[in-house]
C-alpha positions as CSV (number, residue, x, y, z in Angstrom):
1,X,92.4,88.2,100.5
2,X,91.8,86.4,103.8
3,X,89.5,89.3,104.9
4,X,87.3,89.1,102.3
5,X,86.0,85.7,104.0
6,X,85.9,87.4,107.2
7,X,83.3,90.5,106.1
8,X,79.8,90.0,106.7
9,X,77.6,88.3,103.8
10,X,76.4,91.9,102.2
11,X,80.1,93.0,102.0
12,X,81.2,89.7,100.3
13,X,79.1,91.0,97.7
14,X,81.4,93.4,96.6
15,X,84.6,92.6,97.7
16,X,84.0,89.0,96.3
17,X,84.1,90.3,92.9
18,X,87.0,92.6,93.7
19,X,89.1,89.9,94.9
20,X,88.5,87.6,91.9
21,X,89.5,90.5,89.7
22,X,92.5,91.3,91.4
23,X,93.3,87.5,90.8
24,X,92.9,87.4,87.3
25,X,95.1,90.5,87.1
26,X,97.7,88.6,88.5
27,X,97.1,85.5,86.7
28,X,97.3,87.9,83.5
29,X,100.5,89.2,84.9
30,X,101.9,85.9,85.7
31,X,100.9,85.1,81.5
32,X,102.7,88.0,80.3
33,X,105.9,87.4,82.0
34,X,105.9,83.3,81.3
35,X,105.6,84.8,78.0
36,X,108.8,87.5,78.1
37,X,106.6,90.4,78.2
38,X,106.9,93.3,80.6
39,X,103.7,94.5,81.0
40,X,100.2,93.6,79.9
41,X,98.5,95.0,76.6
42,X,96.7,98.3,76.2
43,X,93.5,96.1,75.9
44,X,94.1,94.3,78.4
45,X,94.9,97.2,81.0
46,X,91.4,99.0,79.3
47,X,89.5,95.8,80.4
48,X,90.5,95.4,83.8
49,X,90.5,99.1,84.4
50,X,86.7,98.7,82.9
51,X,85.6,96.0,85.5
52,X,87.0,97.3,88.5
53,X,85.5,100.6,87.2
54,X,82.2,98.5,87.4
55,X,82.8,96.9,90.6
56,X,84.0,100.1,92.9
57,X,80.9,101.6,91.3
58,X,78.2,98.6,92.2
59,X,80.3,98.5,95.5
60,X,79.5,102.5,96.1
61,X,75.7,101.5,95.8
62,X,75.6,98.7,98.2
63,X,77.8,100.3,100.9
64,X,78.6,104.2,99.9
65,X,82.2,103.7,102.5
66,X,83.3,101.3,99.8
67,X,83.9,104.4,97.0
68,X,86.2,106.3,100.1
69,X,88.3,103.4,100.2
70,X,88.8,103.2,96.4
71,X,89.8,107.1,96.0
């Protein structure tokens, strides 16, 4: 995550967002064991898939190397 800070101001556009949502994934995670599950719900997993979906996408726009590294 500490490289995200360290891209230039048009990259932290997209990774930005990226690494929030890779955060909340977690924090979901971290929920759903404190809770005594062992993985997180189909909605959930359609939700997140869904944004970073989004976000690889709108990242592929701004800077077209950003889809390679996704694949």
């Amino acid at each position: 995550m500490v490289y995200v800070e360290e891209v230039s101001a048009e990259q932290q556009q997209w990774t930005r967002p990226i690494a929030k949502l890779l955060l909340d994934i977690k924090a979901a995670v971290e929920r759903a064991k404190a809770q005594g599950e062992t993985k997180l719900s189909d909605e959930q997993l359609i939700t997140y898939r869904a944004r970073y979906d989004r976000l690889v996408k709108r990242a592929a726009r701004r800077e077209p190397a950003a889809e390679r590294c996704a694949a």
